[in-house]
N, C-alpha and C positions, 0 to 999 in steps of 0.2 A: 466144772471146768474140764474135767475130764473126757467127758459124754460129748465137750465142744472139740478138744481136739480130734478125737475118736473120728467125727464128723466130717471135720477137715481133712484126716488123712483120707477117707472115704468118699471125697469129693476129688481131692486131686487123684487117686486109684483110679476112680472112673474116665477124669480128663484124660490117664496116659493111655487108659485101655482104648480110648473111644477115637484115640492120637493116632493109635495104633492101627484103628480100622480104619483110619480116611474118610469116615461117612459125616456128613455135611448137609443138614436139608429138611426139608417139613416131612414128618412121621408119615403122612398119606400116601406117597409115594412108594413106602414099600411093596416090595411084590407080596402078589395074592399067596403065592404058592410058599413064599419063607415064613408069610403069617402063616399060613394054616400048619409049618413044619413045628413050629414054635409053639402049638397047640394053643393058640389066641382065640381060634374063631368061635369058639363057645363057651365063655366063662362068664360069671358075674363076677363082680368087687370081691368077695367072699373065698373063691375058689378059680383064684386065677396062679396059671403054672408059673412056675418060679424062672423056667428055662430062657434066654436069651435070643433073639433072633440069629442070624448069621452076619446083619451089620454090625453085631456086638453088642456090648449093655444094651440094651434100648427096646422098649416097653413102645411097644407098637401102636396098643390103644390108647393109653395116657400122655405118651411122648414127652415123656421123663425116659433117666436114663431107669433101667431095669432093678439093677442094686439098691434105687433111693424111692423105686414107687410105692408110696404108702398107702394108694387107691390095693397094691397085687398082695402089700404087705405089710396091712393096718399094726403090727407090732413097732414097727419106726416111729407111727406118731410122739409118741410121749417124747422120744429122742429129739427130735424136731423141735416139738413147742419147750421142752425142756433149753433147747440152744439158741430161741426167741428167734427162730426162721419159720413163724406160723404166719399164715393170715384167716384170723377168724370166719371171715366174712364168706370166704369161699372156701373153706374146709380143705382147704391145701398149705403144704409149704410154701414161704413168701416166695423162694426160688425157684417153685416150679409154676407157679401163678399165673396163665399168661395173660388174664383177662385184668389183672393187676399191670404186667408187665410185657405189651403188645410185643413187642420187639424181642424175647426172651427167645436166645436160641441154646443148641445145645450139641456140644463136637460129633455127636453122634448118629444126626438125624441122616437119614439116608436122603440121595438125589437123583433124578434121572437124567441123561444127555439133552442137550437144546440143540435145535439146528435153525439154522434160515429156511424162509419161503415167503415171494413175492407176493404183494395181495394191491390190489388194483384201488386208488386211491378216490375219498369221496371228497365231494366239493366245498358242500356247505355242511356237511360234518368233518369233525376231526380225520383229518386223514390219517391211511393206518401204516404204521413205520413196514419199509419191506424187508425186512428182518428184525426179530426182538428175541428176549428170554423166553415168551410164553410158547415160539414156533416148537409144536409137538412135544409140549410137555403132557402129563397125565397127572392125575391127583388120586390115586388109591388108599380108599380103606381098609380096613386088616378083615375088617366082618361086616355083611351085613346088619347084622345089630347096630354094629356102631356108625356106619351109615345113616341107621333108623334111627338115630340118638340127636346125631346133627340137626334134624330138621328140616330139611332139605326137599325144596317142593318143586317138581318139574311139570311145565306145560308143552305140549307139544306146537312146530309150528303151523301156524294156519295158510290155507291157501285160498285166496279171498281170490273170487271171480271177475273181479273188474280191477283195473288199472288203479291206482290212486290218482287224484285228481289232480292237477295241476293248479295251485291259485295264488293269489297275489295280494296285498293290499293296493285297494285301487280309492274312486273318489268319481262325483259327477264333475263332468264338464257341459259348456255349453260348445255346440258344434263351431268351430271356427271356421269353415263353412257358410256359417249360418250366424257369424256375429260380425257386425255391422258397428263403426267407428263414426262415431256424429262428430262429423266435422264443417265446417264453415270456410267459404272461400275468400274473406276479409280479416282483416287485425280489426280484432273486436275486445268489448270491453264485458264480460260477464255479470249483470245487472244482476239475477235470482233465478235459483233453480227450482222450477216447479213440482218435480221426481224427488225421490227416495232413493237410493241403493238396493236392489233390492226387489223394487215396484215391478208389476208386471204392468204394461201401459198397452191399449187398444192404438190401432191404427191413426194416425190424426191427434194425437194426445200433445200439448202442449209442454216442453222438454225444460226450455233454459228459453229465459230474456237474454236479448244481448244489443248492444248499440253499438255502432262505427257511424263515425263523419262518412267514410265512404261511402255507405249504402244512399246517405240522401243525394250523394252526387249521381250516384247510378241513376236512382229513381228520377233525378231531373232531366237525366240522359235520355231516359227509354222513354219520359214523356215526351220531349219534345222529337224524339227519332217517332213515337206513334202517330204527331201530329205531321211531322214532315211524311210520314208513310200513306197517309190517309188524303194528303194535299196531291202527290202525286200517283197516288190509284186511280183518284178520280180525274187527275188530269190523262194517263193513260187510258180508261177506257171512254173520254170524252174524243180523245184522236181517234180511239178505233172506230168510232162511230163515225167520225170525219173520213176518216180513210176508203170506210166500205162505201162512199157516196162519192168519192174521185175528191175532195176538197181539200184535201191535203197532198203532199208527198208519202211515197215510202218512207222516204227516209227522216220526218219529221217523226212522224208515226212511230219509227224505231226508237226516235231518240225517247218517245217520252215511255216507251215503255223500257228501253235501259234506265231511267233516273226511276220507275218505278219498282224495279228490282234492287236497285242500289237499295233507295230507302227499306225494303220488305228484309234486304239481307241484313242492313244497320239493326234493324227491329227486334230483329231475332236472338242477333248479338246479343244486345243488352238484355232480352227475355234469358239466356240461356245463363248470362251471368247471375241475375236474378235466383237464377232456380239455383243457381250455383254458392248463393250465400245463404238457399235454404226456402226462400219462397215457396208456396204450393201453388200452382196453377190460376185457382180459382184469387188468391191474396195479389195474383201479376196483373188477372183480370180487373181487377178495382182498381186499379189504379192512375189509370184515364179517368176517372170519376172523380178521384181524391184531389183532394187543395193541397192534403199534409204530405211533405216531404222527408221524416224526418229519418233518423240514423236508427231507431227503434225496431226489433224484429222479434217474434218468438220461433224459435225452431220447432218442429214437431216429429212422431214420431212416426218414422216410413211404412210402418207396419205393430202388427202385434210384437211384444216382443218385451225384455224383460230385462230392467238397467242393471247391467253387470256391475260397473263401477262407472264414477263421475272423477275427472281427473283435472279439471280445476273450478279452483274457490271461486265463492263470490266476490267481485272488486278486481282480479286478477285479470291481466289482458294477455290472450291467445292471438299468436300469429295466424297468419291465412294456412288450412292446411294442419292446424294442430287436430290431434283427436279430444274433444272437451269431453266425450261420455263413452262408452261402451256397450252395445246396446247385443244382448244374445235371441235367440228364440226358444221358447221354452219349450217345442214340441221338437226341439230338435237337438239332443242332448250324445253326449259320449262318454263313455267309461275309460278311462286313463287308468292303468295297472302300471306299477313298476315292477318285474319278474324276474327274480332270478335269474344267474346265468343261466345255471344249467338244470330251468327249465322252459325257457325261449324257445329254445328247438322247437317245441312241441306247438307253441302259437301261432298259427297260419294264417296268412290272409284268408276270410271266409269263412272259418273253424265259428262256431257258437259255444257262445259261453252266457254265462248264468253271474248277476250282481246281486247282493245280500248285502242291504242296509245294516249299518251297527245301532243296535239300542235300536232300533222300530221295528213296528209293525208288518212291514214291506217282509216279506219272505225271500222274492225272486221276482227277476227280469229279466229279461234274455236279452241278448244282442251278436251282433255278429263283429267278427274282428276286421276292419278296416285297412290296421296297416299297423307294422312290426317294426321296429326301433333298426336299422344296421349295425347299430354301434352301443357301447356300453359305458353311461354312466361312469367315471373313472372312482369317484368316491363311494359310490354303494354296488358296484358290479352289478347293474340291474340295467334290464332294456325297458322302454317306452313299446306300451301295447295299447292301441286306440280302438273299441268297439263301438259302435254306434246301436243305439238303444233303438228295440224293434218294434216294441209293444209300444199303448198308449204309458206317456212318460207322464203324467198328471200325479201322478204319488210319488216321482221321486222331486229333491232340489237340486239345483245345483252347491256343490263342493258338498256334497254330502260325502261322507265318508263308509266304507266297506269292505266287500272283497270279491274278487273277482274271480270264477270258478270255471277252466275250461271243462266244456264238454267235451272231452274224448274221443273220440267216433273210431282212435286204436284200442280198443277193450282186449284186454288179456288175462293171463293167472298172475297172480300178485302174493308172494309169496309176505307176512305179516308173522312177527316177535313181539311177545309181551317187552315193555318199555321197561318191565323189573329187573329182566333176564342181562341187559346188556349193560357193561361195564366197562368203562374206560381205563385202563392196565395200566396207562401212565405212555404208549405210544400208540395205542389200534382199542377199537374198540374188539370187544369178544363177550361170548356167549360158552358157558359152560354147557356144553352136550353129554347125555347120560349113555355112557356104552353097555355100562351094566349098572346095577344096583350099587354096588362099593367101586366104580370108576368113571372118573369125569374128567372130559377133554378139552382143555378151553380154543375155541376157533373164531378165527379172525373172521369177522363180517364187515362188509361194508350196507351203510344203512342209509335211509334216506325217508321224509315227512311222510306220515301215514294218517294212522287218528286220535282218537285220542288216548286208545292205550297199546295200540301198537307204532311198532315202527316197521317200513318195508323195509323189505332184505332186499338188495341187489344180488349177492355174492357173499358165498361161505355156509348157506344151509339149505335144505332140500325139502320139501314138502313131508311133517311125518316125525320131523327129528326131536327126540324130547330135551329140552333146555331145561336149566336150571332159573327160576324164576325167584322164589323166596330161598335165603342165601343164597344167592349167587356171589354177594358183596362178601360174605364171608370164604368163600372159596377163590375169588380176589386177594384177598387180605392173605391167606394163606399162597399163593400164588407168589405173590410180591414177593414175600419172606424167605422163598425157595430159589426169586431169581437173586438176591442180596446173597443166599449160601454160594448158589452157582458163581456170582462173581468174583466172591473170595477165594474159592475152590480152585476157580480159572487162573490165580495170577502165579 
């Protein structure tokens, strides 16, 4: 009971001592020059000097207060585990624990100034606040050794020779251009669709039945307009043979080749209607020949070409003018990219770029960019980029899925940060830089898509500069806990 109060008085001694210096903050921070006054820089556990820094109690390497370290001054132990503030596990006092007790600070730790400085915001990373706690702070250790103790792995940054690539998720389309609406110039009644979705169909391919009462009245029209055409062609060039012999008039002569025009223009009429509900030429040709008049018709297909989609059922009756099918060409496809904003800029009419199928075979295709979006998507901040596929398109489908890779043809130095090294503070991203051996400076970067284990730097590091990669997160953690002292300190 005794050995506990003992304890106690020896805890709050330390609180008013540590009151009295005002120091506040994470141990790393002390200067180089007060550790090494304090003779810290080269001791072990065994033969470490009993003396005090100049912020007061406080044990520079352990970051405990000085008076209570039982790492400088293994004789405390028994006092300690005797007053049940042990924790076995990690061979320290519960109260000086920190890996027990993250958050465990102590009135003593020393701190350094914070100022503001502006840092130029990124898009589609976290932007970095333009003033926070971490602007110029420093994180020092008392020794090298103890540096070496942390673990602490730094890689320098790289300067990669070419730009990063702009890309996208994109997808095949068929050229709209190139896609072709089968539609029918009557209200028709859709009988059976001989296609698929899907189907790539030759020239002439038989599409959809379909029947209208109006078609037999056509077909009765244009027969009897062929007969009446045929009635007077032949009375027309019957006059002109009259004519060139003096046996008639001019003017009879005229007349009959007006009624012979009349009839050729009625003829046509009806032929052009015809073609207009889908006929093909040679189906108008037979039909002087035919007895059947009826409403029955197959539409076929105007070309090679490949059924995008079918847009009504069978039984279903379509107005004059509906589109019934969709019909694309399959040699003539486009690459659809949605791009971020801010990397649109970079997409030009004419620029080439490269499509990589997901999960296939397909490697690469090239195409050139068509034409660039003005405007942006209001839900995903992304512009429409259309490339038209250059190569033979026979390996890709359409809506196939991918990604779409501009070519560059601005090739630069590109400055690249391991993806370990950067850490999100709680407002900016930052990168721990290595000044010296026992000090590291956390500096605000702005970043942006690289590859797969770096990230490009914009802004905030130079070709060369050694970053903290493995603990970086713990020099983070430590970071935080200094700006939490500084805030208290401040009010």
């Amino acid at each position: 009971m005794r050995k506990a109060v003992i304890y106690l008085l020896l805890i709050m001694a330390g609180v008013i001592i540590g009151l009295g210096f005002g120091g506040f903050g994470f141990n790393l921070q002390s200067d180089i020059s007060e550790a090494s006054a304090t003779g810290h820089e080269n001791h072990d556990h065994g033969s470490h000097d009993l003396e005090t820094t100049s912020s007061g109690d406080w044990c520079v390497e352990h970051r405990v207060p000085e008076s209570q370290c039982t790492l400088c001054n293994p004789t405390m132990v028994e006092g300690f585990k005797e007053s049940g503030d042990w924790c076995s596990e990690h061979d320290l006092p519960e109260s000086h624990c920190r890996l027990c007790n993250p958050r465990l600070t102590f009135p003593q730790e020393p701190l350094e100034p914070i100022t503001a400085e502006p840092v130029t915001a990124s898009v589609f990373f976290p932007a970095n606040a333009t003033g926070c706690l971490s602007d110029q702070a420093v994180i020092r250790f008392a020794t090298e050794a103890t540096a070496a103790r942390v673990g602490l792995k730094v890689e320098p940054v790289l300067e990669s020779p070419n730009s990063i690539p702009a890309e996208a998720p994109a997808d095949i389309v068929f050229s709209e251009k190139e896609t072709l609406a089968l539609t029918t110039a009557l209200r028709a009644t859709v009988i059976r669709w001989l296609v698929e979705p899907g189907q790539n169909v030759d020239s002439g391919k038989s599409l959809v039945e379909l029947e209208s009462p109006d078609l037999a009245r056509i077909k009765s029209d244009f027969k009897q307009a062929l007969a009446d055409w045929t009635i007077a062609e032949k009375q027309w060039r019957r006059a002109a043979e009259l004519f060139q012999k003096n046996l008639i008039s001019g003017a009879e002569h005229d007349d009959r080749e007006a009624a012979e025009m009349a009839a050729r223009s009625r003829l046509e009429g009806l032929k052009g209607q015809l073609r207009a509900v889908g006929l093909w030429e040679e189906e108008i040709a037979v039909l002087s020949s035919q007895t059947d008049v009826g409403g029955r018709w197959i539409l076929r297909s105007p070309r090679r070409a490949s059924v995008i989609e079918r847009r009504v059922s069978p039984g279903e009756i379509a107005d004059e003018g509906t589109a019934l099918a969709l019909l694309g060409n399959p040699d003539a496809l486009w690459i659809e990219a949605h791009v971020r904003e801010n990397d649109l800029s970079r997409f030009r009419v004419g620029s080439r770029v490269n499509f990589s199928a997901d999960g296939g075979t397909l490697k690469y295709v090239s195409g050139r960019i068509i034409w660039v979006s003005q405007y942006l998507e209001p839900g995903t901040r992304t512009g429409l980029v259309r490339a038209e596929v250059l190569q033979n398109s026979s390996a890709l489908q359409a809506h196939q899925f991918g990604r779409m890779r501009l070519i560059d043809s601005e090739k630069g130095p590109n400055l690249l940060v391991s993806k370990e090294a950067v850490q999100w503070e709680g407002c900016c991203n930052i990168v721990f830089v290595q000044e010296a051996v026992d000090r590291y400076r956390p500096r605000k970067v702005e970043i942006g898509r690289g590859d797969n284990r770096n990230y490009a730097v914009a802004s905030g590091l130079k070709p060369g500069d050694l970053v903290v990669t493995e603990g970086s997160f713990l020099l983070k953690t430590e970071l935080k806990k200094e700006s939490l002292g500084a805030g208290c300190a401040g009010e």
